[in-house]
PASEBA-1860 file (N, C-alpha, C; in nm, 3 decimals):
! residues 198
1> XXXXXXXX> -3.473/6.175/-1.411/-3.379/6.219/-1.513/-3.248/6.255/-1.445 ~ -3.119/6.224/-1.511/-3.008/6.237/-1.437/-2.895/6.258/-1.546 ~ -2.799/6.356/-1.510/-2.716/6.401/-1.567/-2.582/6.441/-1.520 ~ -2.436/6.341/-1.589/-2.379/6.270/-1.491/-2.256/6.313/-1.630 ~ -2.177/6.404/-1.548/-2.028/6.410/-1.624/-1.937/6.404/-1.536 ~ -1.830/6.340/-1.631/-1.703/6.262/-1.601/-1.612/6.342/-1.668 ~ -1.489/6.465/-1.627/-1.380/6.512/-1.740/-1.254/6.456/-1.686 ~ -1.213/6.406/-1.690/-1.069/6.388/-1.716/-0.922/6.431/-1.781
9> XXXXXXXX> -0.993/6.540/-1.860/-0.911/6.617/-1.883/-0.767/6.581/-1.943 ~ -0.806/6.482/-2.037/-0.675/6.415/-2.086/-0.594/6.490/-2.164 ~ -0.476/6.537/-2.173/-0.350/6.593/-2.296/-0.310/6.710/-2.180 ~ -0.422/6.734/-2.097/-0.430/6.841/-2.011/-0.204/6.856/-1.940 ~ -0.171/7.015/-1.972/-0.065/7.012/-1.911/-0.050/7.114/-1.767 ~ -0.187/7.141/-1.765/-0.224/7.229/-1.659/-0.199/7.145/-1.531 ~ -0.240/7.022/-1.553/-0.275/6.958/-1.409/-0.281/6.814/-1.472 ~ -0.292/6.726/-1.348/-0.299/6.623/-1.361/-0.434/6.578/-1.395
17> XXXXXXXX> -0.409/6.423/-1.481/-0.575/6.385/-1.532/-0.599/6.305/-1.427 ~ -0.746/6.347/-1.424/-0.861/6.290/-1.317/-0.865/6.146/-1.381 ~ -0.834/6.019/-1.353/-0.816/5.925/-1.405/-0.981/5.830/-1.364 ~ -1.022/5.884/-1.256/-1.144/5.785/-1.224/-1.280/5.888/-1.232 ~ -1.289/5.972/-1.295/-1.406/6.077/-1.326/-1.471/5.976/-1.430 ~ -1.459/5.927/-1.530/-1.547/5.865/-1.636/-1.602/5.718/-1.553 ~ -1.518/5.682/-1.487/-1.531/5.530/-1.434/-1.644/5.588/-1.256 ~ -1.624/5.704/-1.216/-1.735/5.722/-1.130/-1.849/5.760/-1.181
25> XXXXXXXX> -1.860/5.821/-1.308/-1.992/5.849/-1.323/-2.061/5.747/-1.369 ~ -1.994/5.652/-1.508/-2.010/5.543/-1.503/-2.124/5.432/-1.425 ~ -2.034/5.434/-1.255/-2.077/5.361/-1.201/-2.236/5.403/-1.127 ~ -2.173/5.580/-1.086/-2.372/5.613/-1.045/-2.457/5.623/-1.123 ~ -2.404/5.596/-1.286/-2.521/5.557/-1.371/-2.598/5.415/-1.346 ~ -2.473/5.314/-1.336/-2.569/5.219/-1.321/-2.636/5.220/-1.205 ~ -2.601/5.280/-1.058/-2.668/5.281/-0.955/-2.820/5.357/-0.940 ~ -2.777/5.447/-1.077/-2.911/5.528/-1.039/-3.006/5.416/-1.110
33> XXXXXXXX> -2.943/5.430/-1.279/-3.046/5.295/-1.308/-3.102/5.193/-1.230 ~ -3.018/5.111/-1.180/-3.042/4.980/-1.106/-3.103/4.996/-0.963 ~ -3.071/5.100/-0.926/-3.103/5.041/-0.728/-3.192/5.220/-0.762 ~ -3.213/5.295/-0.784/-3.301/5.411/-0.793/-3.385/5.447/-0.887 ~ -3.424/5.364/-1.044/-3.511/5.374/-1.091/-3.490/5.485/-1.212 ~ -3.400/5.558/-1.234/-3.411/5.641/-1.307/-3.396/5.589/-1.436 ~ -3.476/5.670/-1.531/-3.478/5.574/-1.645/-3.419/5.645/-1.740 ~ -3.376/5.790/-1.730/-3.359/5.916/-1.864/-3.235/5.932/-1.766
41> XXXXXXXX> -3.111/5.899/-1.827/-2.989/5.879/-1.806/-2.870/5.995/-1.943 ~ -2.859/6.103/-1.900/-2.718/6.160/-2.036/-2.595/6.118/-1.968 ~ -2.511/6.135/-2.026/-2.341/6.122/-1.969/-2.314/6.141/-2.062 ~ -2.241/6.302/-2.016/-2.121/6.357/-2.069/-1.945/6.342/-2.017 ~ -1.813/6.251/-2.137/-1.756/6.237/-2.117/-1.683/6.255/-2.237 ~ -1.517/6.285/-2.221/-1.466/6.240/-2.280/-1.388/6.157/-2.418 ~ -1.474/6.035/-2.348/-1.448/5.885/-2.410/-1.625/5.840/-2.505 ~ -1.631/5.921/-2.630/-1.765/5.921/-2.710/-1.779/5.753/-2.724
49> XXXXXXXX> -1.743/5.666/-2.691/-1.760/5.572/-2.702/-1.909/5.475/-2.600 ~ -1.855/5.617/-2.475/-1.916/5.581/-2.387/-2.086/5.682/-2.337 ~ -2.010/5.834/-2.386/-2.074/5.922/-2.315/-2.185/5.934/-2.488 ~ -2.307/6.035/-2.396/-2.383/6.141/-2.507/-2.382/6.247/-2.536 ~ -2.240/6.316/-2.481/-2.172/6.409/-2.563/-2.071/6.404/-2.521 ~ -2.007/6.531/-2.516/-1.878/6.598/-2.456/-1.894/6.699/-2.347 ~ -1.772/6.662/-2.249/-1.797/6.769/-2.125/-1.749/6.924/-2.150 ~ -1.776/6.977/-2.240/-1.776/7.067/-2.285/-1.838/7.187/-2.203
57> XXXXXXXX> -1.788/7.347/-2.220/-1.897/7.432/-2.148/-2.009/7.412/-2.199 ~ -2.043/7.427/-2.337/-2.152/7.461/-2.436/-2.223/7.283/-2.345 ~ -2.131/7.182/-2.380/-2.202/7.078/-2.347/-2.311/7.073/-2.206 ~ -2.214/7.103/-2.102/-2.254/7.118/-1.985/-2.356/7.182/-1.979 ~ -2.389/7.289/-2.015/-2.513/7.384/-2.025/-2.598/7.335/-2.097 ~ -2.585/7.271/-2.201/-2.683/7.175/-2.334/-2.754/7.101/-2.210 ~ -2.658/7.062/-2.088/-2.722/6.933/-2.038/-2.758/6.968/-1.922 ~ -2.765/7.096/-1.870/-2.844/7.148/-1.769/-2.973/7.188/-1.787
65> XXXXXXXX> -3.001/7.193/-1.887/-3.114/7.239/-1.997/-3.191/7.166/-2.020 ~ -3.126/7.065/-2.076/-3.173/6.897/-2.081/-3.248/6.878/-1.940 ~ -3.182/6.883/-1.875/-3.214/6.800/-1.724/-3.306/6.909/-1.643 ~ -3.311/6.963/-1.659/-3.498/7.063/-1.605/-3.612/7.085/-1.683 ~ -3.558/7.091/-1.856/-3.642/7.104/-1.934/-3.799/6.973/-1.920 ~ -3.890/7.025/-1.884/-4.057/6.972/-1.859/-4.064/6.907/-1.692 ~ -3.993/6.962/-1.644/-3.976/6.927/-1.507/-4.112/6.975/-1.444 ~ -4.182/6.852/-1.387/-4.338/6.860/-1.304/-4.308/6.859/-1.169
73> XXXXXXXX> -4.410/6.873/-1.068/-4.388/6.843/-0.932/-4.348/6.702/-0.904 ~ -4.297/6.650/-0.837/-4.330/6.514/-0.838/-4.194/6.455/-0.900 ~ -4.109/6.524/-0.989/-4.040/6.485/-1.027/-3.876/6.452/-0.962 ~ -3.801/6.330/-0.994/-3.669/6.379/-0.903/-3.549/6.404/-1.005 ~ -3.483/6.459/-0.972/-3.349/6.471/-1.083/-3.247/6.481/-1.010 ~ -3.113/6.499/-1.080/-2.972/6.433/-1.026/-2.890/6.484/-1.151 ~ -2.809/6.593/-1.058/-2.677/6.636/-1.136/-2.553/6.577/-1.068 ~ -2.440/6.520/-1.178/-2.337/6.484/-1.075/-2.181/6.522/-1.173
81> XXXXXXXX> -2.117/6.587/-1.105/-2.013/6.649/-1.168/-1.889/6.551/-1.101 ~ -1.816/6.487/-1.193/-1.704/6.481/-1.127/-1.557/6.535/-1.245 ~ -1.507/6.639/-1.192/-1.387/6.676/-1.272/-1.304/6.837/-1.210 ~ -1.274/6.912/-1.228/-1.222/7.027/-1.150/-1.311/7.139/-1.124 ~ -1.253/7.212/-1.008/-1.356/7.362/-0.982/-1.231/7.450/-0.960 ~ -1.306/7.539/-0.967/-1.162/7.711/-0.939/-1.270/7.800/-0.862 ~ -1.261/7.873/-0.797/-1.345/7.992/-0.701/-1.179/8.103/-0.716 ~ -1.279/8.259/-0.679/-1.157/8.337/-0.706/-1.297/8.434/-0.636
89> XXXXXXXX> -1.203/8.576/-0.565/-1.329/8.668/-0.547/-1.342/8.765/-0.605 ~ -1.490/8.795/-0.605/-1.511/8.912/-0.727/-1.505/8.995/-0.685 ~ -1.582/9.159/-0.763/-1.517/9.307/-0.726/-1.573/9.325/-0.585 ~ -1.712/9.251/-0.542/-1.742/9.260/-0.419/-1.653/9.230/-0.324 ~ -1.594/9.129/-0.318/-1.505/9.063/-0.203/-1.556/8.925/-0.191 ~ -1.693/8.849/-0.262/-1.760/8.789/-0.246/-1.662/8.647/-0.292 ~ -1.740/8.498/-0.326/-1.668/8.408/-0.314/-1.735/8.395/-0.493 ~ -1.672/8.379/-0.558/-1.751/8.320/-0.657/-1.656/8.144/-0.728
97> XXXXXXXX> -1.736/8.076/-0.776/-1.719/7.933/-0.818/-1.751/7.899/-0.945 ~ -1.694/7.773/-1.008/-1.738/7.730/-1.133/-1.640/7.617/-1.128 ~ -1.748/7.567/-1.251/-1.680/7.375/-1.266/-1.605/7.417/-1.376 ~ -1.504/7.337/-1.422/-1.398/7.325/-1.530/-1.428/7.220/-1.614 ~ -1.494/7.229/-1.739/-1.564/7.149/-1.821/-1.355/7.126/-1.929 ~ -1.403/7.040/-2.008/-1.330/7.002/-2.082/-1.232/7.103/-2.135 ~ -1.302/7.179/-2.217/-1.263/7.297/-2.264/-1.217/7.421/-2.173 ~ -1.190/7.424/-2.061/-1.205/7.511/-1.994/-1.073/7.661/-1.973
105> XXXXXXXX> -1.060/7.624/-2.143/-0.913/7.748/-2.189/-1.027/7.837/-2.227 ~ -1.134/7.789/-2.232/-1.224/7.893/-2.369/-1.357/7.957/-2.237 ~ -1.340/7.889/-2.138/-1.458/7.931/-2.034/-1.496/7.825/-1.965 ~ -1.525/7.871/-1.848/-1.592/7.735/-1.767/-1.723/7.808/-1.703 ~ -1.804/7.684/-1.634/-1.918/7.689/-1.637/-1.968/7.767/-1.487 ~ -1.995/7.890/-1.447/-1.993/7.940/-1.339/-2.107/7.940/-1.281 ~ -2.075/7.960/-1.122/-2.241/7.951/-1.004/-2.323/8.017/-1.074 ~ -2.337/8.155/-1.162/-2.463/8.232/-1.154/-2.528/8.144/-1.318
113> XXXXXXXX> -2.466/8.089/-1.365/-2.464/8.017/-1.493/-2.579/7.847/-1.455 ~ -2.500/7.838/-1.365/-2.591/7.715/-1.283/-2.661/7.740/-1.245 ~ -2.730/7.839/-1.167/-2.860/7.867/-1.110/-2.909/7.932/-1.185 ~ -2.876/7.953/-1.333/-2.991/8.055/-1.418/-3.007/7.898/-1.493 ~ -2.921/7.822/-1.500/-2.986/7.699/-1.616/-3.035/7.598/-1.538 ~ -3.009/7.590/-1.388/-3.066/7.446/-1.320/-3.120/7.482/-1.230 ~ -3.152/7.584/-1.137/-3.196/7.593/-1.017/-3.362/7.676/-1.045 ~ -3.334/7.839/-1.117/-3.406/7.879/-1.144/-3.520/7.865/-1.182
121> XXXXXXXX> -3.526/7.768/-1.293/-3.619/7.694/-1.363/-3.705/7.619/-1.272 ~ -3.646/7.568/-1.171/-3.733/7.436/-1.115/-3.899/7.474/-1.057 ~ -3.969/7.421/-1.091/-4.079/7.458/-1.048/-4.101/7.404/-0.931 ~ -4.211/7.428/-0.806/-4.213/7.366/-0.701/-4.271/7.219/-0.674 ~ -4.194/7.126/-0.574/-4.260/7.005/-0.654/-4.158/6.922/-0.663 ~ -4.079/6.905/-0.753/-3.963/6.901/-0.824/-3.831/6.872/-0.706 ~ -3.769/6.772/-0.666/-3.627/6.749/-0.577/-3.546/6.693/-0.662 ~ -3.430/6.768/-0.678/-3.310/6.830/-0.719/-3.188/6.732/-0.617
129> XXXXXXXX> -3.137/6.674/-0.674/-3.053/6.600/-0.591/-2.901/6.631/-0.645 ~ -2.810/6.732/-0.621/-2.672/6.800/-0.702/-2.530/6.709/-0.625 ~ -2.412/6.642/-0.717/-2.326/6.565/-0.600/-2.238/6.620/-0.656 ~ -2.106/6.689/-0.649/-2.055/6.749/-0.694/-1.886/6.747/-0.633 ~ -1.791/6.606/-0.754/-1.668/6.572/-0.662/-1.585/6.584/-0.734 ~ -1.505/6.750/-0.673/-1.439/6.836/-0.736/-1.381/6.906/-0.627 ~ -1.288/7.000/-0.640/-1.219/7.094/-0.518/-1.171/7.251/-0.625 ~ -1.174/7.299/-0.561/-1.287/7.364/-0.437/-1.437/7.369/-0.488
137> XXXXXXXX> -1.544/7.300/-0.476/-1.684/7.322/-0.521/-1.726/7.443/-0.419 ~ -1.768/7.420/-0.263/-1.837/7.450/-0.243/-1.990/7.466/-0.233 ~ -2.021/7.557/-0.246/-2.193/7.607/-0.309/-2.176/7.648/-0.451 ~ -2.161/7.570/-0.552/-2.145/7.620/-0.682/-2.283/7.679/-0.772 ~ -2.412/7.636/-0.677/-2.481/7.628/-0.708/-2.565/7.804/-0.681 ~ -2.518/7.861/-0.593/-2.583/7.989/-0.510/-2.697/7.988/-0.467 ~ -2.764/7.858/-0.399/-2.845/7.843/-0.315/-2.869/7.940/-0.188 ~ -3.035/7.966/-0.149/-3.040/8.070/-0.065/-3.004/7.963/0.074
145> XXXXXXXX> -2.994/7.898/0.118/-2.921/7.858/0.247/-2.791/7.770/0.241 ~ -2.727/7.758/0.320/-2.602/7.663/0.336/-2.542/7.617/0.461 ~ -2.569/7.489/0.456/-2.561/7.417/0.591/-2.394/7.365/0.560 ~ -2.312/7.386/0.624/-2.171/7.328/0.641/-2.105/7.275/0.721 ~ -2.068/7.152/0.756/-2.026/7.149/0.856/-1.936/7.044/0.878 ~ -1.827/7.014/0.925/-1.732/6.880/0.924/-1.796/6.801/1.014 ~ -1.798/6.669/0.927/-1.816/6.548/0.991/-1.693/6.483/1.071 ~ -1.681/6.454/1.162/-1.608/6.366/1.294/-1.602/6.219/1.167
153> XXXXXXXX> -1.429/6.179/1.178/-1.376/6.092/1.120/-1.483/5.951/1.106 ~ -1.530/5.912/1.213/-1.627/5.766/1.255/-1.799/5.817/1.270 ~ -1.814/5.879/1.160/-1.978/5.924/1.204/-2.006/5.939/1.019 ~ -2.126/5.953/1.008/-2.209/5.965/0.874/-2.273/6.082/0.888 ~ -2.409/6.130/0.827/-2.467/6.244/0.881/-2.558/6.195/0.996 ~ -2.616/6.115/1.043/-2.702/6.126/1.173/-2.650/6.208/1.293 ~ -2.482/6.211/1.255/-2.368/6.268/1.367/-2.343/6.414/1.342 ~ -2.452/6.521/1.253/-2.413/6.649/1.227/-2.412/6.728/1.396
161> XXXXXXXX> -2.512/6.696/1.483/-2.539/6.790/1.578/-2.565/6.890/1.553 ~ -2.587/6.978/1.636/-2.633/7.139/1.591/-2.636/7.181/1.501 ~ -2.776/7.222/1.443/-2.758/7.299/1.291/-2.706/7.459/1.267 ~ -2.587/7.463/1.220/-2.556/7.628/1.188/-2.677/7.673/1.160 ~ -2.631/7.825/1.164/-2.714/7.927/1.125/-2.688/7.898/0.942 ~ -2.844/7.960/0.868/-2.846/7.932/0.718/-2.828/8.084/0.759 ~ -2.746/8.101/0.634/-2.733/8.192/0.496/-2.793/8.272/0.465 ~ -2.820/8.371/0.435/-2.949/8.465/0.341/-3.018/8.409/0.281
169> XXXXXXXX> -3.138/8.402/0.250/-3.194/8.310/0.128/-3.199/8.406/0.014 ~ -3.203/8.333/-0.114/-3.219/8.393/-0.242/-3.296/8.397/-0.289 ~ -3.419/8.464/-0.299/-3.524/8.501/-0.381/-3.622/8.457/-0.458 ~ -3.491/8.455/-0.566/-3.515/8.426/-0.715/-3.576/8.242/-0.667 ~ -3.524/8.192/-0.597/-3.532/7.983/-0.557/-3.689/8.011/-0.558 ~ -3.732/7.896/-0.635/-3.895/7.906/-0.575/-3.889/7.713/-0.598 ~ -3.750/7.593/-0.560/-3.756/7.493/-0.561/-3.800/7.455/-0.386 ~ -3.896/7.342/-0.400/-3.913/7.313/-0.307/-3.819/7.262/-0.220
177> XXXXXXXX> -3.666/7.166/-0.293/-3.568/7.203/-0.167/-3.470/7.119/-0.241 ~ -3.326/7.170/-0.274/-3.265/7.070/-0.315/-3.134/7.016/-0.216 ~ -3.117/6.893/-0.275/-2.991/6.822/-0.195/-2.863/6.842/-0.260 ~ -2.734/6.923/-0.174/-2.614/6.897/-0.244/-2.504/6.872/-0.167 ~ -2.406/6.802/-0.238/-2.333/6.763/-0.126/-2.206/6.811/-0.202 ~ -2.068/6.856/-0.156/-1.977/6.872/-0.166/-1.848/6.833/-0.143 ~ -1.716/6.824/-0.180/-1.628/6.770/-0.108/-1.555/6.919/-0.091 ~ -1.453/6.940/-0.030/-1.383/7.037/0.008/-1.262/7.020/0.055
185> XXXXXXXX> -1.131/7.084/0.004/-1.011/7.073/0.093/-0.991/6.931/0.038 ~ -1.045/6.850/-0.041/-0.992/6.735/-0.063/-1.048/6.574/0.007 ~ -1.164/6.636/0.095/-1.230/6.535/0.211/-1.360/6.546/0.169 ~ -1.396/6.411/0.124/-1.553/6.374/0.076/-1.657/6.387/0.219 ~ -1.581/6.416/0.367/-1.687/6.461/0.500/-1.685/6.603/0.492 ~ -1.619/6.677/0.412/-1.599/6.836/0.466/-1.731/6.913/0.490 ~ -1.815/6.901/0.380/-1.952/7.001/0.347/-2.068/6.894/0.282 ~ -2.166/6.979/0.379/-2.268/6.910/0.281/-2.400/7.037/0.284
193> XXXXXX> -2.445/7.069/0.182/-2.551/7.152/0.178/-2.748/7.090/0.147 ~ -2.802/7.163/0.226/-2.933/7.162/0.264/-3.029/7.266/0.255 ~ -3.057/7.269/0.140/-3.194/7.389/0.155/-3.354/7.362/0.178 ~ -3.390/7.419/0.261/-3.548/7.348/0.309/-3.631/7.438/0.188 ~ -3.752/7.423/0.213/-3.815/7.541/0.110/-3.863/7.605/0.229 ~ -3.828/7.782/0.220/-3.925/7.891/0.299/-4.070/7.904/0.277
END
């Protein structure tokens, strides 16, 4: 099962429109279809012509919901965001994040929001595959570890070398381990995150 929004953010006078967000998700639809098998496909966009809803907050969450709801062991799933993020810090000093859904004058969709509708839920069993190409993402997700690290211009990941130190772990995770990858600063090598299961 896979769940794949595209905003673009058209009329938008805040910022410029993401012109290839509908046309990338688009395309890892058909990839997931075609070369990975997935057969339970949503896309939220935009362009209703194309998508099965709107990238909406309410939407976004409809479809995080969607996409864990009867989730068995065994199962794989795939969130993929492509459209804006904002991070700002809270009263702690801490980092906090969220994606910018369509609507995002009225609210956008934040880390503790994502891990109470997509992470939490997952039962063990279950790999979680999150791609998320937006700036600043980060860990939008508040996963208990986080592997970060810049990739060298001519290398892929076989070329990470030394693994940082992880993170605190979080608790509440009882997923056996999900994959997410991030862009950052504007560079699709900046970050990539890895949680094993404890």
């Amino acid at each position: 099962r896979a769940l794949l929004v595209g905003v673009v953010y058209k009329g938008d006078t805040a910022g410029p429109e993401l012109r290839g967000a509908i046309g990338d998700a688009l395309s890892l639809r058909e990839y997931l279809r075609n070369h990975q098998g997935f057969t339970e496909l949503r896309l939220l966009t935009e362009d209703p012509a194309l998508a099965q809803g709107a990238p909406t907050r309410e939407g976004i969450l409809a479809g995080l919901r969607w996409l864990v709801r009867g989730a068995e062991p065994g199962d794989s799933l795939f969130f993929y965001f492509s459209g804006r993020a904002i991070e700002w810090r809270d009263h702690t000093g801490g980092t906090r994040r969220a994606l910018s859904p369509q609507d995002f004058s009225t609210g956008v969709v934040g880390d503790h929001e994502i891990f109470q509708e997509l992470i939490l839920p997952l039962p063990g069993g279950v790999v979680l595959t999150v791609l998320c190409d937006c700036h600043p993402s980060g860990s939008v997700l508040e996963l208990p570890y986080t592997f970060a690290q810049p990739l060298p211009e001519d290398s892929f990941p076989s070329a990470y070398g030394p693994t940082p130190a992880l993170s605190a772990r979080n608790p509440l995770f009882r997923g056996e381990w999900v994959l997410g990858a991030a862009s950052t600063q504007g560079s699709p090598r900046a970050a990539s995150l890895l949680l094993p299961r404890w």
